[in-house]
C-alpha positions as a printed NumPy array, in Angstrom:
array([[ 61.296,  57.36 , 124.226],
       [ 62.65 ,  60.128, 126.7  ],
       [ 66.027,  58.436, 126.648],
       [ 65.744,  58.472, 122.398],
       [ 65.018,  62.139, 122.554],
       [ 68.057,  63.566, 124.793],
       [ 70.077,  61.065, 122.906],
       [ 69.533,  63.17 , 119.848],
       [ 69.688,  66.354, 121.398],
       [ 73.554,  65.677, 122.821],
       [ 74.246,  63.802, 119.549],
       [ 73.455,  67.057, 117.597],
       [ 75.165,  69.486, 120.176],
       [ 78.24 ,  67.421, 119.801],
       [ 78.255,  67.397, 116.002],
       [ 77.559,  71.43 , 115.79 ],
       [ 80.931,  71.906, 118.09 ],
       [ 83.316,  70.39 , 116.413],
       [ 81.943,  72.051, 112.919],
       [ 82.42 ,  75.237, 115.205],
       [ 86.127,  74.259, 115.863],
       [ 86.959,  73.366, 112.32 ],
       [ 86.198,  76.301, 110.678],
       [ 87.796,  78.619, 113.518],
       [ 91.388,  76.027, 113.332],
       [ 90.724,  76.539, 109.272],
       [ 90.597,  80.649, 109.598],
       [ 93.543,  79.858, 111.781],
       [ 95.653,  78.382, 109.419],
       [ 94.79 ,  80.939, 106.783],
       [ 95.998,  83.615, 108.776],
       [ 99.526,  82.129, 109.389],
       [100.22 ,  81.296, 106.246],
       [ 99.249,  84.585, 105.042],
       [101.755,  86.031, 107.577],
       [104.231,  83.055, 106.52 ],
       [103.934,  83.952, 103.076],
       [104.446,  87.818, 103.916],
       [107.863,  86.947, 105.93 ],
       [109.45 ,  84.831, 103.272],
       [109.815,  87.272, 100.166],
       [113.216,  87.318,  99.19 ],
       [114.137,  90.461,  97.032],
       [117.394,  89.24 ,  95.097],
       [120.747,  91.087,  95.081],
       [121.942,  92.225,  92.016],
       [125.542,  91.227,  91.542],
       [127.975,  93.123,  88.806],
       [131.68 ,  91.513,  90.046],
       [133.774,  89.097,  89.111],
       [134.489,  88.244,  92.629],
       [131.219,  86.995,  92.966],
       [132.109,  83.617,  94.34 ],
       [134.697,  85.232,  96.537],
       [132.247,  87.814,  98.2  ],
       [129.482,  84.978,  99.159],
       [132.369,  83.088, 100.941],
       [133.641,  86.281, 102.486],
       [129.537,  87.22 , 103.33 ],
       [128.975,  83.673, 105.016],
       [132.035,  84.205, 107.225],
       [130.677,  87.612, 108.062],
       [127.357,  86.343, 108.815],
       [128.854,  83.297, 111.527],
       [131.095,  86.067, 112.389],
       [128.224,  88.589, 113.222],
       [125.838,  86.473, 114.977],
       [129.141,  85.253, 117.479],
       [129.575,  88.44 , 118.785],
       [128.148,  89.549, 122.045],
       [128.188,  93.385, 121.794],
       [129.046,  95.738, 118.943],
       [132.076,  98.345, 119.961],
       [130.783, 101.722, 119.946],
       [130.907, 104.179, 116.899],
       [133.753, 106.554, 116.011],
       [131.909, 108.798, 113.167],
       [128.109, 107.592, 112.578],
       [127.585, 107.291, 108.553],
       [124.898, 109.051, 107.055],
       [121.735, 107.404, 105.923],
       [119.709, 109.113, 103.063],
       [116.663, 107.935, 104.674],
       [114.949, 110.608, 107.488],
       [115.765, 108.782, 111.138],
       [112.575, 108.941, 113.934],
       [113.336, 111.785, 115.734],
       [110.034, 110.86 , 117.803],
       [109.179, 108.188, 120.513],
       [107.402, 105.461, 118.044],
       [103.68 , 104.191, 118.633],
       [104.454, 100.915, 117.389],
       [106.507,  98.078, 119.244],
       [110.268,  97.091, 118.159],
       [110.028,  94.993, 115.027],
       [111.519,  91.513, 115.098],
       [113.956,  90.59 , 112.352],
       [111.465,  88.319, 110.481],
       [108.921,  90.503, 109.721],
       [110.625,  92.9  , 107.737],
       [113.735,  92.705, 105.187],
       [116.322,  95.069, 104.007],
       [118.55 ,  94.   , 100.837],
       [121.411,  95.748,  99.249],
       [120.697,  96.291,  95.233],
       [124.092,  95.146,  94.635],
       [126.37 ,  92.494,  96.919],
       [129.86 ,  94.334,  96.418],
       [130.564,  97.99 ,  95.897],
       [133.615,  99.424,  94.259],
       [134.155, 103.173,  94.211],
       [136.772, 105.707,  94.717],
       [137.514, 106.912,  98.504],
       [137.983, 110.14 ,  97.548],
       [134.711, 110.118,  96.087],
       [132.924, 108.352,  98.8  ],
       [129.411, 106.394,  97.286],
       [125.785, 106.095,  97.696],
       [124.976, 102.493,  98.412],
       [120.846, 101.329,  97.227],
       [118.779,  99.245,  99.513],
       [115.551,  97.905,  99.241],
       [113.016,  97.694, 102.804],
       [110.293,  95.533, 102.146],
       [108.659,  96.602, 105.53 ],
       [106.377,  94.68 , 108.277],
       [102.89 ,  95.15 , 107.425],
       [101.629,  94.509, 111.073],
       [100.405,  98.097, 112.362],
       [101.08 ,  96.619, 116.183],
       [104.779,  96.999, 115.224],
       [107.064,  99.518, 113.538],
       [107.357,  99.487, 109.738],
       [111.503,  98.902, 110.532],
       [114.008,  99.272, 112.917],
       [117.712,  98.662, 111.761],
       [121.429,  99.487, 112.203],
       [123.974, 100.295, 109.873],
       [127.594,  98.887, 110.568],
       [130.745,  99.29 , 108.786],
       [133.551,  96.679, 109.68 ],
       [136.895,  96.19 , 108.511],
       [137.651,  93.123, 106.785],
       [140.911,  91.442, 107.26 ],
       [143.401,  90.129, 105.107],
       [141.611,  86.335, 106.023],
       [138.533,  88.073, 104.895],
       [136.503,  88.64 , 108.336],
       [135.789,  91.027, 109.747],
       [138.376,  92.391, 111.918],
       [136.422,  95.243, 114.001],
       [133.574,  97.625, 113.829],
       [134.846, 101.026, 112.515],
       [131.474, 102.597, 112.947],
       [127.584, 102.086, 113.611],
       [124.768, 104.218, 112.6  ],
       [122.081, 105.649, 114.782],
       [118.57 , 103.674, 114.908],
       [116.754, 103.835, 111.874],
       [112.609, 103.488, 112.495],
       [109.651, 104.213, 111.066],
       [105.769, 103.605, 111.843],
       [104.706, 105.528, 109.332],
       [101.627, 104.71 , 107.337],
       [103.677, 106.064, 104.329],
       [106.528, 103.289, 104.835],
       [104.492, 100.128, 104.76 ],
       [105.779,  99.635, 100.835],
       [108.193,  98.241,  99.528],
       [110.681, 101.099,  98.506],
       [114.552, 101.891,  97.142],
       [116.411, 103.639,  99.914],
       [120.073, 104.622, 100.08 ],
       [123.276, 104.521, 102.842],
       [125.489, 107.367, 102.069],
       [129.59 , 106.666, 102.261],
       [130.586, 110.468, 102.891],
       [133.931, 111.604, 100.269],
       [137.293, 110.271, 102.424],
       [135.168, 108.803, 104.998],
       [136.487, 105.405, 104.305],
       [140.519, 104.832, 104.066],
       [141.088, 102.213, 100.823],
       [140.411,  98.756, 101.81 ],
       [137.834,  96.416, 102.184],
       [134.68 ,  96.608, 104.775],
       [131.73 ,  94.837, 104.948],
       [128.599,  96.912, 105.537],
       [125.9  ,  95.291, 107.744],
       [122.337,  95.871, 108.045],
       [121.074,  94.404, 111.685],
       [117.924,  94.45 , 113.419],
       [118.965,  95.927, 116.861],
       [122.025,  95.228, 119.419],
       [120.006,  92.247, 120.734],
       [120.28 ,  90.51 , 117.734],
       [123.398,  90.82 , 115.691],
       [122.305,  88.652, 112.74 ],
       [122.931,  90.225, 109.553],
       [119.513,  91.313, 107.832],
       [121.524,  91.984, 104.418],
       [125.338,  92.41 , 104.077],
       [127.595,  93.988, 101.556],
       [130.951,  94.199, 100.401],
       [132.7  ,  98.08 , 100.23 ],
       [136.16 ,  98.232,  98.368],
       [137.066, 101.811,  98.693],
       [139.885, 102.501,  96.052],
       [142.723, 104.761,  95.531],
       [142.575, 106.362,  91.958],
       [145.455, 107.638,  89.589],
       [146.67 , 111.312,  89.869],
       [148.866, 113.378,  86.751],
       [151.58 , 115.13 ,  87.947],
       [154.653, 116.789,  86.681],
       [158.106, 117.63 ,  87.391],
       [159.859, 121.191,  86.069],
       [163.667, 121.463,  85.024],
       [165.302, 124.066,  86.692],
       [168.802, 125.597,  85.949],
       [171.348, 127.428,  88.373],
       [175.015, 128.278,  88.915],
       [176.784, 126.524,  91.106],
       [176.413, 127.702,  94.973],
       [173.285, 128.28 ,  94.501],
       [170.319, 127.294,  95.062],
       [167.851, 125.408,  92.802],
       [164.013, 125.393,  92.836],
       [162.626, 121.546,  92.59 ],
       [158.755, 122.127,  91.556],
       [156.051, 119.212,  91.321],
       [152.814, 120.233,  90.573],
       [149.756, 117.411,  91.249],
       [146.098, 117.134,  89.72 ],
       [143.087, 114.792,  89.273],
       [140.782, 115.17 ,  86.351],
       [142.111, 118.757,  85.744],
       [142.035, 119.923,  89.626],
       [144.256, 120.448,  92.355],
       [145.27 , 117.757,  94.872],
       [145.326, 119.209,  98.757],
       [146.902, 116.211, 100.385],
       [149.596, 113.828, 100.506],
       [153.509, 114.324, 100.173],
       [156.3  , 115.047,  97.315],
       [159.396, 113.493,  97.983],
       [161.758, 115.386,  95.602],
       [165.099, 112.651,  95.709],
       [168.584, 114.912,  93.963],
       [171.758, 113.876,  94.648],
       [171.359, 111.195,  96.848],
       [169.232, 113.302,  99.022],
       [165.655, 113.307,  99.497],
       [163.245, 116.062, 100.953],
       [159.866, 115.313, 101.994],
       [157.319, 118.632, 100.895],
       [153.441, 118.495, 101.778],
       [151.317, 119.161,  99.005],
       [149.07 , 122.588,  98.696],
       [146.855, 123.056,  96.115],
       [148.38 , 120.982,  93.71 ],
       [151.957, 122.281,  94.516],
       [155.242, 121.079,  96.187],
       [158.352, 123.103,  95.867],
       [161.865, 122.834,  97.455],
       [165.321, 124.935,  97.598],
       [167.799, 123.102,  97.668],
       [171.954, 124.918,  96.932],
       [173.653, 122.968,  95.269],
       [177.574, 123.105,  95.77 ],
       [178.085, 121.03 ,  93.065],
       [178.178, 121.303,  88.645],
       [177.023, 119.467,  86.674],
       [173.487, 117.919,  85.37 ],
       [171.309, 115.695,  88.164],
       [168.272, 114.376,  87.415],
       [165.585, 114.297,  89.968],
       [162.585, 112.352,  91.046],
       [159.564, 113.531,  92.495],
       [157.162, 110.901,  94.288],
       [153.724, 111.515,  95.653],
       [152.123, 109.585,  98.183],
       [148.749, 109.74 ,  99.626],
       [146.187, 108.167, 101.926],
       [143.762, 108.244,  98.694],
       [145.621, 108.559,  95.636],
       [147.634, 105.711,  93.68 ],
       [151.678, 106.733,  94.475],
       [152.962, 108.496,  91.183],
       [156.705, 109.587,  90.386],
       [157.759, 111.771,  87.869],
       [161.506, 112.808,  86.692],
       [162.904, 116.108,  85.624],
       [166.47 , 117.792,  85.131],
       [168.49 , 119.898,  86.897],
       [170.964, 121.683,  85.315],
       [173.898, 123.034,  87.86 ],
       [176.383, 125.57 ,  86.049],
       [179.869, 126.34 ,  86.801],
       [180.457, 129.134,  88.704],
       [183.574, 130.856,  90.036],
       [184.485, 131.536,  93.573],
       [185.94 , 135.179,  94.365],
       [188.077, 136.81 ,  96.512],
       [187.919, 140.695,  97.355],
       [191.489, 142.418,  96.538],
       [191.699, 145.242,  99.425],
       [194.32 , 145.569, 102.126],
       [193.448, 147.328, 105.924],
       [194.185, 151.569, 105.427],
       [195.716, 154.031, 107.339],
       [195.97 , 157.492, 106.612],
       [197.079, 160.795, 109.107],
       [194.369, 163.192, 110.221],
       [193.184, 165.934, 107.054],
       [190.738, 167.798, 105.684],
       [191.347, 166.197, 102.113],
       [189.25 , 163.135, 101.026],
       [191.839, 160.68 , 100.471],
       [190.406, 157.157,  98.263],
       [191.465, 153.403,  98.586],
       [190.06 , 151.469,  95.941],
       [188.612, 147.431,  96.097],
       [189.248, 144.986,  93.165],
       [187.529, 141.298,  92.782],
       [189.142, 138.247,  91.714],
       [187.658, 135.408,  90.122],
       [188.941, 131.333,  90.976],
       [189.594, 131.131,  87.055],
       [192.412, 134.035,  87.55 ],
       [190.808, 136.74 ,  86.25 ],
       [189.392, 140.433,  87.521],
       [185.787, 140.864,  87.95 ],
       [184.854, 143.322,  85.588],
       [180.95 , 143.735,  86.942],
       [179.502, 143.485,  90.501],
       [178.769, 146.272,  93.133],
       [181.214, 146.442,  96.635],
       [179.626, 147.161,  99.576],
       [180.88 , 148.683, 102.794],
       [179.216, 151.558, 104.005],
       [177.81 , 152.38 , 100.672],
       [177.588, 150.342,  97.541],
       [179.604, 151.228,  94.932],
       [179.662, 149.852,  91.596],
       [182.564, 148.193,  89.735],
       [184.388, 150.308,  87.171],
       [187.151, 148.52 ,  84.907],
       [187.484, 145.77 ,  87.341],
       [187.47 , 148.464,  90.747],
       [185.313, 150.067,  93.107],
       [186.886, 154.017,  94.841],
       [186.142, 154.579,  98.437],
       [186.705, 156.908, 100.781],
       [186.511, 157.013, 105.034],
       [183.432, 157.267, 106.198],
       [184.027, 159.603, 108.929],
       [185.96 , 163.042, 108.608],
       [187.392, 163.451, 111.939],
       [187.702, 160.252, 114.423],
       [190.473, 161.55 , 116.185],
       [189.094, 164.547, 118.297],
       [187.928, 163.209, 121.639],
       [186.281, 166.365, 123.068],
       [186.871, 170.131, 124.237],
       [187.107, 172.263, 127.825],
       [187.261, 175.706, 126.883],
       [190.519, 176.622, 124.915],
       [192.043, 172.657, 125.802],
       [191.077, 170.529, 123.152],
       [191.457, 166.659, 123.054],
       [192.86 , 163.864, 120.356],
       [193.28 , 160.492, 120.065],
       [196.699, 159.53 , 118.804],
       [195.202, 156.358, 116.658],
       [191.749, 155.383, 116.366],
       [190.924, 152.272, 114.277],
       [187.521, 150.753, 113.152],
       [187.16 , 147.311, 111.399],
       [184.432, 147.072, 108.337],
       [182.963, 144.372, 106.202],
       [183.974, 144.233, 102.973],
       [180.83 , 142.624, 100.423],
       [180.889, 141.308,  97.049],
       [177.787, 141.643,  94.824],
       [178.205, 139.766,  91.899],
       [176.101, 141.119,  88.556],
       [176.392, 137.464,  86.958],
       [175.806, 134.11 ,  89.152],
       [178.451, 132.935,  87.114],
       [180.774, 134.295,  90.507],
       [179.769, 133.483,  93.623],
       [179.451, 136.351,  96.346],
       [182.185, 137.044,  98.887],
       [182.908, 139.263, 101.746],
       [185.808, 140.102, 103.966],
       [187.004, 142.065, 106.918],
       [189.352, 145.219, 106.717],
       [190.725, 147.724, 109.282],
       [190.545, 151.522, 108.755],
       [192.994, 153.383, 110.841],
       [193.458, 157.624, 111.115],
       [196.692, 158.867, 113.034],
       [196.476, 162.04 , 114.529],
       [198.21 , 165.679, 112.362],
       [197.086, 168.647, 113.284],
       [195.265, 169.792, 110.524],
       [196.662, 173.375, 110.583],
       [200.495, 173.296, 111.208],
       [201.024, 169.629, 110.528],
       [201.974, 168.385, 114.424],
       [201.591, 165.123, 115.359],
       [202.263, 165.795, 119.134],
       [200.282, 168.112, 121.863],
       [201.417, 171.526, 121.102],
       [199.781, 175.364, 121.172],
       [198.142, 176.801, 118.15 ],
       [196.357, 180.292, 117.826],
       [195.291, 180.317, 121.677],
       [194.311, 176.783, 121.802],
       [196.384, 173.96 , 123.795],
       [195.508, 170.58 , 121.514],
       [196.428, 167.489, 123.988],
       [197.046, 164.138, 122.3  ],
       [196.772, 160.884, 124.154],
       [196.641, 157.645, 124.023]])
């Protein structure tokens, strides 16, 4: 009867333990497949290109691509995140990969470069408060013209949060700053930390140049002269501040930087006749543009001044020489100014001078013994201003030469005159 009674007793502890250890292995399950089901949300990407085929090929090759690589080069220029970074030392451990996602809104991004963009993400964040609501990089990496990626231009700074606040799902975005991508293609990749390079979400970047208007002025000039080529460059009504005008004129080209919307160039132009001329702009961001305008290159006449070198004696009387210009067509210069010490205009076709100096002979004085030079002479340059760029300017060279007379009795030796001894030399 004993024996019946313990019997029971073990048969009923036995039975209560394993009712025990189903319901805890049940609870058990629950949990993980509540934690299962948390992990495997998928948000989906919203795609608006043609390419769409194209980009998944080019994101799967990024992905085998991504997870290959054993360390990510360091970052040139970090790119700005529209989302606050922790600036603090977190509470909450390093969250693993799969318990949190991040997915681009859209799977390929086309914008201007000049422009820069703002690219959308969502977070759907880990809900477990013993780790950090996220903790992600942002890389940017050139794609090739096989369509991986060829190297990592630059990485972001950590991104984390363990913020009540940022357990929700939420809309975030990755700023691409104006010019801070060249035109191209990139892929942008959101990774959990530099222990694990897998790709949490990807997207394609195609940074584009865009179109310019520009113009090109005519410009007319006289032969011998120079000519102003003038290109002036804008984009939706404003002025570009980069790139290069190549002005190409006559076989020639010159290469002008752009500033504020303007390129100019001199250029003299030896040659009549009419030349048209191409301007072509060229930038890092801006679609190359060239433009055409006409130069118009008059005749113009070469001239040649009409003066001989002077000499005169030694007197008190203002004695003129006079300067004539003459045209390559044959003809007299009727207008112009002559310059040699002063400027004198042209007066039916000639310009009147006169020495510039009054007495160049006399050479000094010791009491009653005074001192000449026999012949002094001084060489001058003769200038042509021309009143009409029809004639081109000239110059020339011309000696002026005095020859000692005494002024008073007409000698043109050393002699004696009213107590004074006048010595000429030289």
């Amino acid at each position: 009867m004993l024996n019946k009674k313990i019997y029971m007793i073990l048969l009923l502890l036995t039975v209560s333990i394993c009712a025990i250890s189903t319901v805890s292995a049940a609870d058990n399950v629950t949990d993980a497949m509540a934690i299962d089901d948390a992990v495997s949300d998928d948000v989906v990407a919203v795609i608006n290109d043609d390419t769409s085929n194209e980009t998944d090929d080019v994101i799967n090759e990024i992905k085998t691509d991504v997870k290959s690589e054993d360390k990510l080069a360091s970052p040139q220029n970090d790119t700005a995140l529209a989302v606050e970074e922790s600036s603090e030392v977190l509470s909450a451990s390093s969250t693993p990969a799969n318990l949190y996602k991040i997915n681009f809104t859209q799977t390929t991004y086309s914008f201007a470069a000049v422009n820069g963009a703002k690219i959308k993400f969502t977070i759907d964040p880990c809900k477990n408060t013993k780790y950090n609501c996220y903790n992600f990089y942002m890389g940017i990496f050139k794609i090739d013209s096989k369509g991986n990626p060829e190297k990592l231009i630059s990485k972001s700074k950590l991104f984390a949060s363990d913020d009540a606040s940022d357990r929700q799902s939420a809309v975030y975005s990755y700023t691409i700053p104006a010019k801070g991508l060249a035109p191209g293609r990139y892929a942008l990749i959101a990774f959990n930390d530099d222990s694990d390079l897998t790709g949490m979400a990807i997207a394609i970047l195609t940074p584009k140049k865009i179109s310019v208007s520009m113009k090109a002025y005519g410009v007319k000039n006289y032969q011998g002269r120079y000519i102003k080529l003038k290109a002036i460059v804008k984009r939706a009504g404003k002025n570009i501040n980069e790139g290069t005008v190549t002005f190409t004129i006559n076989g020639k080209n010159y290469n002008v930087k752009v500033k504020n919307g303007l390129a100019t160039k001199l250029v003299k132009m030896n040659k009549a006749g009419k030349f048209k001329y191409r301007a072509t702009f060229k930038s890092t961001n801006y679609i190359t543009k060239k433009v055409y305008a006409l130069a118009i290159v008059k005749k113009s006449y070469r001239t040649a001044i009409i003066v001989g070198n002077q000499k005169k004696y030694r007197t008190t009387k203002a004695v003129p020489f006079y300067v004539k210009v003459k045209a390559s067509n044959g003809k007299y210069v009727q207008k112009g100014k002559i310059k040699i010490i002063d400027t004198v205009p042209l007066k039916n076709g000639k310009a009147k001078f006169y020495y510039p100096d009054s007495d160049w002979n006399f050479d000094g004085q010791y009491l009653t013994l005074v001192y000449f030079k026999r012949v002094v002479t001084k060489t001058f340059t003769v200038k042509f201003i021309p009143a009409s760029k029809a004639y081109q300017p000239s110059s020339k060279k011309i000696k002026l030469t005095v020859y000692y007379r005494c002024t008073a009795c007409g000698s043109k030796t050393s002699h004696s005159h009213n107590g004074m001894y006048f010595f000429v030399r030289g």
